[in-house]
C-alpha positions as CSV (number, residue, x, y, z in Angstrom):
1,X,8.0,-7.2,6.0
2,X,6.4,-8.9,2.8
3,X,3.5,-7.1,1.6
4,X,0.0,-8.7,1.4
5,X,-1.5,-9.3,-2.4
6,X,-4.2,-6.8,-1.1
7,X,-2.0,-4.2,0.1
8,X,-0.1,-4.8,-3.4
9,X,-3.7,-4.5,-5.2
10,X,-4.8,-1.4,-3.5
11,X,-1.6,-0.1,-4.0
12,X,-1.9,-0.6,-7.8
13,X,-4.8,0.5,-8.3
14,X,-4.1,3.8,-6.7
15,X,-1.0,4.2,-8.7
16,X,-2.9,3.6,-12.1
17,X,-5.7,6.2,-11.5
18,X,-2.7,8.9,-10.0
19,X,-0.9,7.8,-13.1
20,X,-4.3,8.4,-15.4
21,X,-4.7,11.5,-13.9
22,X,-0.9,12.9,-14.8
23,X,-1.7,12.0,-18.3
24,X,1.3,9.7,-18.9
25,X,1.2,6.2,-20.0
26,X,2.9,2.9,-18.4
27,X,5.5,3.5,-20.9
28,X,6.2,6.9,-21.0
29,X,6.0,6.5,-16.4
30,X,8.6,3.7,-17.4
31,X,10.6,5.7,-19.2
32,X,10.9,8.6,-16.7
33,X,12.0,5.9,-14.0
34,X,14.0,3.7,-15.9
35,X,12.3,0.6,-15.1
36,X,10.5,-1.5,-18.1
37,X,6.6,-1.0,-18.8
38,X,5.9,-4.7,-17.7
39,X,7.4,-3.7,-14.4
40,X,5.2,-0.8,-14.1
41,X,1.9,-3.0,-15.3
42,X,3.0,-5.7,-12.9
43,X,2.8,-3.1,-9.4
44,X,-0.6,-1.4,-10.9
45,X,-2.0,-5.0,-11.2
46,X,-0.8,-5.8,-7.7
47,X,1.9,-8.4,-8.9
48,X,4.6,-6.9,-7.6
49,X,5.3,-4.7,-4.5
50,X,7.6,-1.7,-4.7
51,X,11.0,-1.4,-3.7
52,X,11.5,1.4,-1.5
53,X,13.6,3.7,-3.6
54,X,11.0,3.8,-6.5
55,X,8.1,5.4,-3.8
56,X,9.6,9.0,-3.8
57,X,10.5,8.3,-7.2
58,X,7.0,7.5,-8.2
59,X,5.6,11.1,-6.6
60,X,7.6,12.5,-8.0
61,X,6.7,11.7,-11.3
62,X,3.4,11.7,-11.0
63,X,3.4,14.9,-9.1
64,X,1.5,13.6,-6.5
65,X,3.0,15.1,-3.2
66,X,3.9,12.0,-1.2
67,X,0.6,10.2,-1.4
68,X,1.8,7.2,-2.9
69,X,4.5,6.9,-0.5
70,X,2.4,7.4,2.4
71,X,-0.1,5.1,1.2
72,X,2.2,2.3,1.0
73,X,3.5,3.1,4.4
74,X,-0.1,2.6,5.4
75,X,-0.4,-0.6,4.0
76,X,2.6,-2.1,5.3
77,X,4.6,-0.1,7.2
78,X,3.1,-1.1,10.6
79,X,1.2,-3.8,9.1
80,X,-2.1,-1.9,10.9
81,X,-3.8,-2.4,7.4
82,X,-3.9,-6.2,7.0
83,X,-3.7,-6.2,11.2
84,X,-7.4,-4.3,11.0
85,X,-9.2,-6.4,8.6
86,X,-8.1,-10.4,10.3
87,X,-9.4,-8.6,13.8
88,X,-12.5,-7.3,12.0
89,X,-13.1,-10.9,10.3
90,X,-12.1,-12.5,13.4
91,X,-14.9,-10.0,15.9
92,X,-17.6,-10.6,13.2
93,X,-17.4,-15.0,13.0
94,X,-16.5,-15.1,16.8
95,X,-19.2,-16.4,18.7
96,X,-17.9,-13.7,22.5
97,X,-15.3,-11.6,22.6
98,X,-13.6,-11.3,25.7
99,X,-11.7,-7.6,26.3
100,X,-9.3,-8.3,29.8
101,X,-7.7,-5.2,31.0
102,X,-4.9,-4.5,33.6
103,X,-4.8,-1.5,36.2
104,X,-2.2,-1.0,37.9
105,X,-2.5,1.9,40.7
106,X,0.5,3.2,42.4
107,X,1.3,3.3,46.0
């Protein structure tokens, strides 16, 4: 599944203040994971999304349990994120909503 630029963004941004808390910089973050510092600028902006591998990686790192990894599983994992906030623009500009639902009773 591709990951929306706002699931990216939020993503980012979380990362950058876990990393801010840990005291480290991009570079020295970088250097633990052995990925360049424009790679790590690039996901805390929200330009990139993060391979899968790096997540546990990341938490590690920043010895931050497994938030970041479950907050990327939010935002993409079941898509529920970006599935919530189309329905929610959709309900709010829609002029009815119509909610059909189907019983079914044995015997």
């Amino acid at each position: 599944m591709t990951a929306d630029k706002r699931a990216m963004q939020r993503f980012g941004r979380e990362m950058a203040r876990t990393r801010k808390l840990a005291d480290m910089t991009q570079g020295a973050l970088a250097d633990k994971l052995g990925v360049s510092p424009s790679h790590i600028s690039n996901l805390e902006r929200g330009y990139r999304a993060p391979v899968p591998a790096l997540l546990p990686r990341l938490d590690r790192e920043l010895r931050s349990g497994e938030r970041l990894t479950r907050l990327w599983d939010e935002l993409t994992g079941s898509g529920r994120q970006a599935w919530l906030e189309e329905v929610t623009a959709l309900v709010r500009d829609a002029r009815a909503v119509m909610d059909y639902q189907v019983n079914v009773f044995p015997g």
